[in-house]
N, C-alpha and C positions, 0 to 999 in steps of 0.2 A: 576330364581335365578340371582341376580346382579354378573355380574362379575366386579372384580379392574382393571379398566386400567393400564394398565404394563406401566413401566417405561423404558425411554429413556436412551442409555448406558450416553449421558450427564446429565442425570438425576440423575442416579443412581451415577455419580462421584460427582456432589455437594452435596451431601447428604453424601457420603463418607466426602469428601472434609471441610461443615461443623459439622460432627463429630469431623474431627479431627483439625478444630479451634476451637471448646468449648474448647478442653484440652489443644490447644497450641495458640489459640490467631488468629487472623487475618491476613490477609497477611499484610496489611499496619504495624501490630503490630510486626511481624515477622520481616519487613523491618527495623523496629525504631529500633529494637533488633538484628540488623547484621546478621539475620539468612536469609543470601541473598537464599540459597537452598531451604527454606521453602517457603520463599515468594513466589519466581517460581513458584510454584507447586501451591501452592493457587492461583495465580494471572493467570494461566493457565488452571486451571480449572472452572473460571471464565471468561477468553475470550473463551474458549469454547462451553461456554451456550450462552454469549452475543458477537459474533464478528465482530460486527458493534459500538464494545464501544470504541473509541478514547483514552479514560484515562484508561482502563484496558490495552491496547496493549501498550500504554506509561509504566505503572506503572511495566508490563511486562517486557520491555526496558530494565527500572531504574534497576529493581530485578536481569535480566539477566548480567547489565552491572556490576554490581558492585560482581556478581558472577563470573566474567572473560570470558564470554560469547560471545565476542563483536559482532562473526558475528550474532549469534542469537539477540541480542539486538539489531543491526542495523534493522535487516528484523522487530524487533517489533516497534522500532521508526517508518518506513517506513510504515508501515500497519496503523500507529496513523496519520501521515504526510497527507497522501490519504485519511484519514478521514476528520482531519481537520487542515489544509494547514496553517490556519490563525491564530494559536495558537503558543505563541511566545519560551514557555520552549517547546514545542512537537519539533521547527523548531531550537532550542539554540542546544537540546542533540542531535538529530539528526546530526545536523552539526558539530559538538564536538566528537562525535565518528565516523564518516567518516575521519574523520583528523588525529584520532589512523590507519586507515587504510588506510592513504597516497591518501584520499578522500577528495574533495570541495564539498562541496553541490553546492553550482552554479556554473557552467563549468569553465572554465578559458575563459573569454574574455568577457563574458557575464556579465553586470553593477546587482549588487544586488538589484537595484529597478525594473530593468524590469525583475528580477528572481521573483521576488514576486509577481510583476504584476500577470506575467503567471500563475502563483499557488497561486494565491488568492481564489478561489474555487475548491472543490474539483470536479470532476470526474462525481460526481453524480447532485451536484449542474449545471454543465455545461451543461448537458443532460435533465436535471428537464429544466430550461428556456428554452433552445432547443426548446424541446416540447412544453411548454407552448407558448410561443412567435409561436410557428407553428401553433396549435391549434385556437390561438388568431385571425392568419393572415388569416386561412382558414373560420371560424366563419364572419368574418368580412367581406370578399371578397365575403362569398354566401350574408350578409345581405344586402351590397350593389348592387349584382344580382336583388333581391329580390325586393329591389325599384330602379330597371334597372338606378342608378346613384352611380357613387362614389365618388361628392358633400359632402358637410355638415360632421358633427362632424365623423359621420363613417368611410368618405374618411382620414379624416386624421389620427384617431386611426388606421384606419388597416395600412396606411403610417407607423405608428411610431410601429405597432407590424411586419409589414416587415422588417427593417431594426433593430428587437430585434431578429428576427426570422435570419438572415445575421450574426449578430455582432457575438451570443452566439454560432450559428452553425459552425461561423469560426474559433472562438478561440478555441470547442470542438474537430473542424477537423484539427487544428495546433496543439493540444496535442499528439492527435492520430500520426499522421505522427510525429513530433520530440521524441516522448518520445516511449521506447520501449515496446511491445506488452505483452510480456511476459518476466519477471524482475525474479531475484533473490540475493540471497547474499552467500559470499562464508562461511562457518562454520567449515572448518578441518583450522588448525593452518595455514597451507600452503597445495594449492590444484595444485593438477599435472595439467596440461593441456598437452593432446598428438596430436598430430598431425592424428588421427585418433581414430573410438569407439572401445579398444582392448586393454588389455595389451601388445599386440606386439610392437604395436605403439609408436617412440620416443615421447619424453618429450621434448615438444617444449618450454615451459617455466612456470612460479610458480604464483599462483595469492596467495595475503594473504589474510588470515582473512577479514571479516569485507568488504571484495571489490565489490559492486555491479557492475551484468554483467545481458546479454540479455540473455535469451533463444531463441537460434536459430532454432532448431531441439532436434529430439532424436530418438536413437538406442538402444534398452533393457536398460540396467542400465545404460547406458551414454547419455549423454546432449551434444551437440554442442552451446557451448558458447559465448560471444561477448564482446572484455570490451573497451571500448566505450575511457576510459583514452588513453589506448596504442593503438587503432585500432586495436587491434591482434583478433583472434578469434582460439577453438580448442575444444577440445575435455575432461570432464570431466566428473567423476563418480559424477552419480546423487546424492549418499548419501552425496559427498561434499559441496554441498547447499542446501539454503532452498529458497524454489520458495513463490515470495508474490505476492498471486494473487490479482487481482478487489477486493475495497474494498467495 
């Protein structure tokens, strides 16, 4: 007897999900139609299945922003950003709603051309030539073994995939070190920060809405924080943000 492959709980939610767009329409339709709640929920249950789509976690964004949502909208710009870096409304709303939350998208000091520079690819892009340019260098270096010269057209392609294998490795390993390991954003209106994981622990001071911070550590339901603006770092319940991990 054939048995039916069972469905995935993501599965089984888009199939919920377009049920209940035949009766109510689309999320982009629900979006044209101010029913920012709806949208959400469609556009959510569709980065769900896809979350490696850059214009779902945008559109996600949009839904959540214009829902009042900002921290949750930022963490969805920022998940679009790390997709793709290069797209100018994904890098316009991003930067437009860190500014709701007393945020620059480019640090203060730092010129907007060499911000763009550095985040002209994403993450994954960085690491794809990485490897490839490695791969290249290593291929070419045995071929050259291989006729005991590193003379003629070889010598100088594996020259020119050394120095792709150098460029790409170092801007990947200048990401790594200045930008932090593990990111989040804050989402209650205003988030305590205590001086320790506890509610015993004073209230060292308030981060708002919308503020992305590091993850430092964690202790049961509390995160040890970092926010990079004020230098301060403390102590926060984990439900207060949403952590956005590798895209």
């Amino acid at each position: 007897m054939t048995r039916t492959p069972a469905l995935s709980a993501a599965g089984l939610s888009l199939l919920f999900w377009a049920a209940v767009c035949s009766a109510q329409g689309t999320p982009a339709e629900l979006y044209a139609a101010a029913d920012y709640s709806g949208a959400v929920a469609g556009y959510a249950a569709l980065v769900a299945d896809q979350p490696r789509s850059a214009s779902l976690h945008y559109n996600l964004g949009n839904s959540l922003f214009k829902d009042g949502q900002l921290g949750r909208a930022i963490a969805e710009y920022q998940r679009a950003f790390d997709l793709r870096p290069r797209d100018r409304d994904i890098r316009h709303n991003l930067g437009f709603a860190l500014k709701r939350a007393g945020e620059d998208l480019v640090p203060p000091g730092v010129p907007p051309f060499l911000h763009y520079l550095f985040h002209l690819l994403s993450g994954r892009e960085l690491a794809g030539l990485h490897w490839l340019a490695c791969w290249a260098t290593l291929i070419l270096a045995s071929a050259a073994l291989l006729r005991r010269s590193a003379a003629g057209a070889i010598g100088w392609w594996g020259a020119g995939a050394l120095a792709a294998w150098l460029f790409f490795g170092g801007w990947w390993g200048a990401r790594a070190a200045l930008e932090p390991s593990e990111r989040a954003v804050v989402i209650k209106a205003t988030a305590e920060i205590r001086s320790g994981p506890g509610d015993g622990f004073s209230v060292a001071f308030t981060a708002p809405e919308g503020r992305r911070v590091s993850v430092l550590s964690e202790n049961g339901r509390w995160l040890e924080i970092g926010l990079d603006l004020e230098g301060a770092k403390g102590w926060v319940l984990a439900d207060s943000v949403e952590r956005v991990g590798e895209p």
